[in-house]
N, C-alpha and C positions, 0 to 999 in steps of 0.2 A: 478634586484631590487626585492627584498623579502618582501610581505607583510603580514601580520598579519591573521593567517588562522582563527582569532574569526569573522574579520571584512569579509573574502570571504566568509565562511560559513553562513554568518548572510543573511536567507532571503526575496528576492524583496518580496514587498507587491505583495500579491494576488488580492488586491482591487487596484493595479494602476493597474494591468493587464485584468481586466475587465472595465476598465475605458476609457485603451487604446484602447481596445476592443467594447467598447460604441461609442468609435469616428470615429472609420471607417461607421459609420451606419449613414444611412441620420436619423433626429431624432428621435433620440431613447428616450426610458421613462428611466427615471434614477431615479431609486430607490436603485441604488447602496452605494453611497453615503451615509453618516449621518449628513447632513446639510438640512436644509431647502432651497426652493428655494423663500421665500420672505426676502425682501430686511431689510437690521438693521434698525431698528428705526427710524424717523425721530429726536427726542430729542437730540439721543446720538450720530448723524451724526453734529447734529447744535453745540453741545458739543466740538464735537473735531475740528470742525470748526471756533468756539472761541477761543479752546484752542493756536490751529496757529497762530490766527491772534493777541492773546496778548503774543506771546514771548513765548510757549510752545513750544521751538523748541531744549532744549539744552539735556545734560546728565540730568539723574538723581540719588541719591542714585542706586546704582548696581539692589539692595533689592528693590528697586520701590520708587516713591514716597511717601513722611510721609503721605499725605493726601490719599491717596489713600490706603495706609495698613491699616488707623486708618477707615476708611470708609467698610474696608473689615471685620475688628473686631467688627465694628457696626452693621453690617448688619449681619454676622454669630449669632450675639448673640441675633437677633432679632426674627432670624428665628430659631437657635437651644438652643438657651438659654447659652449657654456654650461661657465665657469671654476668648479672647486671646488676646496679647498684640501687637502693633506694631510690635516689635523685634520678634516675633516669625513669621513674615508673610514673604515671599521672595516672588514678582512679576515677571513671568517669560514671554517669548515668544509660549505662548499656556499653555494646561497642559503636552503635551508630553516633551519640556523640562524641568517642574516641575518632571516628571520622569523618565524622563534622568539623572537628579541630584541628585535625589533620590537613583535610582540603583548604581549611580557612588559611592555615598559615602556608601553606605553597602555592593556591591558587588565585589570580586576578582577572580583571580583563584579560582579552589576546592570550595567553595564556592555554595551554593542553594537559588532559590527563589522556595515556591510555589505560585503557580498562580491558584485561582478558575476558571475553564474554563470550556463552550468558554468563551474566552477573547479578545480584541482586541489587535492586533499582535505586538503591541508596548513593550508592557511589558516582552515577551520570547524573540523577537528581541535583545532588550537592554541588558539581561541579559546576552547575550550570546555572546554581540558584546566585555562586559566585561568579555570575561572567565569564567561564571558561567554556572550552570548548572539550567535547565528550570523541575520543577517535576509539571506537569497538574495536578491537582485534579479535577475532572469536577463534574460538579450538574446531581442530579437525577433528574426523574421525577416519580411526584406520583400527583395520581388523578388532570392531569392535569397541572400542576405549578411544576416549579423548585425548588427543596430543596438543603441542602447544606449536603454533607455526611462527615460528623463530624469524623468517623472513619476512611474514606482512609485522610483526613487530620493529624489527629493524626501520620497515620502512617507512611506517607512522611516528618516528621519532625526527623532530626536527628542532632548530633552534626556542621555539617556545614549548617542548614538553619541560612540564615540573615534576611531570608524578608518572607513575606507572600501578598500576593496581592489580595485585592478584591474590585473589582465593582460593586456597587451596588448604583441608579440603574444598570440594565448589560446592555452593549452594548456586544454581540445580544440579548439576552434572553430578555430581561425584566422585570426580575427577581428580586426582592427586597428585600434584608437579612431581617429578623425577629431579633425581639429585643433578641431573647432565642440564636441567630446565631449570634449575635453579640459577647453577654457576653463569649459563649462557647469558641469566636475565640480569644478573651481579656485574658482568663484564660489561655490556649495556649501558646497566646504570650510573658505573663508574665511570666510564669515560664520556656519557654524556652530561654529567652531574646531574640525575635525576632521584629524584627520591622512590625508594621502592614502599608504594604500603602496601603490604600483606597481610591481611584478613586471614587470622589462623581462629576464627571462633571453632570450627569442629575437627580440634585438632586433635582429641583422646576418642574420637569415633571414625576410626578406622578398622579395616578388617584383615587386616596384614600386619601387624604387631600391637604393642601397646601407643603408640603416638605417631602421628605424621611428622616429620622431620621440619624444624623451621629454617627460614632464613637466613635466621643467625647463627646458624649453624658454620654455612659455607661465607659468610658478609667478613671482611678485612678491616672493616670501617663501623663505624656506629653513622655515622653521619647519610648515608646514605640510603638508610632503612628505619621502619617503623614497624614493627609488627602490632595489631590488636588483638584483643580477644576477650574473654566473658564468661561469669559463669551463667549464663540462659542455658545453653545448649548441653554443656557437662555435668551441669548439677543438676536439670530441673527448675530454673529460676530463672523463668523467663519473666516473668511479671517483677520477679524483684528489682530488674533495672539497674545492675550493678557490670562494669566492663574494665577495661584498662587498656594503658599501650605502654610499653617500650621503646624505647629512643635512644637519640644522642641528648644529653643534659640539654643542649640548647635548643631542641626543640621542643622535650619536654616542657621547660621553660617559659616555652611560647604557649603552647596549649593550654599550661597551667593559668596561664595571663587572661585568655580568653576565656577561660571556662569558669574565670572566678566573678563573671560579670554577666553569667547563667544562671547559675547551681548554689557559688558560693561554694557546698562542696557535696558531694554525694551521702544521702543519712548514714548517721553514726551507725545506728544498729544494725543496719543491711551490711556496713563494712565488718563488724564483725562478726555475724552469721559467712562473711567470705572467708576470714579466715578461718573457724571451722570448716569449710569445707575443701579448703584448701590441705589441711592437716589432716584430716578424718576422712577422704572422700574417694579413695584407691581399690574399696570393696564395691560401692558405690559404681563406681566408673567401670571396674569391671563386668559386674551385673548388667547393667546398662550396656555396653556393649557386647554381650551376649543375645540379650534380648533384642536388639535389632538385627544382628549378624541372622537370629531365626527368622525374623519379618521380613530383612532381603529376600533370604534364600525363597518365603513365601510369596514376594512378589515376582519375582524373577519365576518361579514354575508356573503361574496361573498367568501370566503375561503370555510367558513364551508360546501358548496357545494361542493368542489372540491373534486374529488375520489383518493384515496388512500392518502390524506394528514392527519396529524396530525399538528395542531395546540393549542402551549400549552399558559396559560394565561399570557400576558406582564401584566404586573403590575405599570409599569414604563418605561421612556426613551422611543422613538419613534420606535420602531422594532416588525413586525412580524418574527419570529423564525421560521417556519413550519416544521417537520419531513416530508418526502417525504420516499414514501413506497420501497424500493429497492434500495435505490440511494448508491453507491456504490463512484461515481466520480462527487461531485458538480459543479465543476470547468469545463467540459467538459458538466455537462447539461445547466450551467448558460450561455455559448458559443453558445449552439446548440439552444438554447431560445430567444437567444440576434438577432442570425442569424434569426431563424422563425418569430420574434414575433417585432422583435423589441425594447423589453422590457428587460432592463440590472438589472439582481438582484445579489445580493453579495453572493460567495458561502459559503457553511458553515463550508469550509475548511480554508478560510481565517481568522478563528478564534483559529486554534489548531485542533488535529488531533480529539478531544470528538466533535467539530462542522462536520465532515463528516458526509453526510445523510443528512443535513438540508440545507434550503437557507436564508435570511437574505431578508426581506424586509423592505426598510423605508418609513412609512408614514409622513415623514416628508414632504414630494413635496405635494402641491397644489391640488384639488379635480380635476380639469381638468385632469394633468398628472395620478393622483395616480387611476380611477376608469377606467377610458380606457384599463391601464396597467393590474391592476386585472384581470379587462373583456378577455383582452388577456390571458392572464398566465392560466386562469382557461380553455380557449376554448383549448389552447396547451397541457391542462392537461387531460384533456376528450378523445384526439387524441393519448393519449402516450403509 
């Protein structure tokens, strides 16, 4: 039997391998991960627990439930101001297959995405699982913070780019596009008719106002963008496996096509446990971002003692990024830490090959887990 050499060459995560790697250790601190370790909400738990018990239990629209798209164009235009319509919204099973479906319908054989990186390993994955080709463009650093270099973007663009990908906030970095990196990456995409998808999953965890600014904020066109996003990371529902995207109808359309031959359509009661928290989840989201804004501040003072580390400014999203001075093989020190210390962190290779050198911490766990962990990492670091 002969299989498909896009789908053998496509590689295992590096984060289930430290994960796996996390579970052989009697308790380990897991900062690996990009989930929180408290629990979803009380509201949106009671939510979907109504939703069962009055008959949420059947199909729905493929695309999601009405109420629930119409609650997703509520809320986007509340926070970013920018009106989109039902019919442009598809409800998926997380955001990963909102860009699953994404890459399927723009990329083939021959074929390019670029991808601003590091990135998380979904988006090179994917493109490659469909025969396309992956071109990294990675961020600078200048005085501190991630910038976006405008001209190795330019020049990775050629007659077969389809797609252009950027996160922002980033998972790792924490990096947050500026409105001038926006427009410059909108000018790009229009004149080379390439599709922008933007991964806004941590978009109400910033540390400089209430929301990162989208896309479509500055986009002219629906056609040339897809923003995705999810409640995992804003609500606490990461296990629940609930995402979306916005689009132009017609790609919507498409994705809806593909995904009905998946899913069929994402559970009834999880859709509306979303909408509860769509409606109800503004005290929520504040809290939560309070509560990390304190866990930066805490990684950022115990770090900046550590010797030979470079840490540059997150701006967004829960990750310390740290440059480590010599690190040549993340993924063999994140083992031989895990082994010393206890303490499992995410290498910086499980991002694309611009993340080597670096390791990936999430402040997302709890003050008990997350300052012990530090305390360790730093005393391993002193020793090294």
């Amino acid at each position: 039997m002969q299989f498909r050499r896009e789908a053998i060459e496509a590689k295992e995560s590096t984060l289930i391998q430290i994960a796996m790697a996390a579970e052989s250790v009697d308790n380990p601190y897991r900062l690996y991960y990009g989930e929180s370790d408290m629990p979803t909400p009380d509201f949106i738990c009671r939510a979907m627990d109504e939703a069962v018990r009055s008959g949420h239990t059947l199909y729905t629209a493929t695309a999601g439930h009405p109420q629930l798209r119409a609650t997703i164009c509520e809320k986007f235009h509340s926070i970013q101001g920018v009106q989109y319509r039902p019919t442009e919204v598809v409800c998926t099973v997380g955001a990963g297959m909102a860009i699953f479906l994404a890459i399927r319908a723009c990329i083939g054989a021959g074929d390019n995405a670029i991808i601003i990186a590091p990135a998380f390993s979904v988006f090179a994955s994917t493109v490659t699982v469909f025969g396309g080709e992956v071109r990294e463009v990675p961020l600078t650093l200048e005085v501190g913070r991630f910038r976006l270099d405008l001209e190795r973007v330019r020049s990775a663009i050629d007659s077969r780019t389809r797609l252009l990908v950027v996160n922002s906030p980033s998972n790792p970095t924490g990096w947050v596009i500026s409105l001038e990196e926006q427009r410059a990456l909108w000018d790009l995409a229009v004149r080379h008719d390439i599709l922008i998808l933007s991964d806004e999953v941590y978009d109400r965890i910033v540390y400089d106002g209430d929301v990162a600014p989208s896309f479509a904020r500055i986009a002219t066109d629906r056609e040339h963008l897809l923003i995705v996003n999810s409640f995992s990371k804003t609500y606490n529902m990461t296990g629940w496996r609930l995402g979306y995207a916005l689009g132009s109808e017609r790609l919507i359309n498409l994705m809806t096509k593909v995904e009905e031959f998946i899913i069929s359509s994402p559970p009834a009661m999880i859709q509306q446990a979303g909408i509860a928290a769509l409606r109800e989840g503004e005290p929520f989201i504040r809290s939560l971002r309070e509560q990390y804004l304190r866990r930066r501040q805490a990684v950022m003072d115990r770090l900046a003692r550590v010797p030979g580390l470079f840490l540059p400014e997150a701006q967004g999203a829960f990750y310390a990024f740290p440059r480590i001075e010599g690190l040549a093989d993340s993924m063999t020190f994140v083992k031989d830490l895990l082994r010393s210390t206890r303490v499992a962190l995410a290498p910086g290779i499980a991002f694309g090959r611009h993340g080597e050198g670096y390791v990936r911490i999430s402040y997302a766990s709890s003050e008990s887990v997350l300052i012990p962990a530090l305390d360790r990492f730093a005393e391993y670091m002193s020793k090294r």
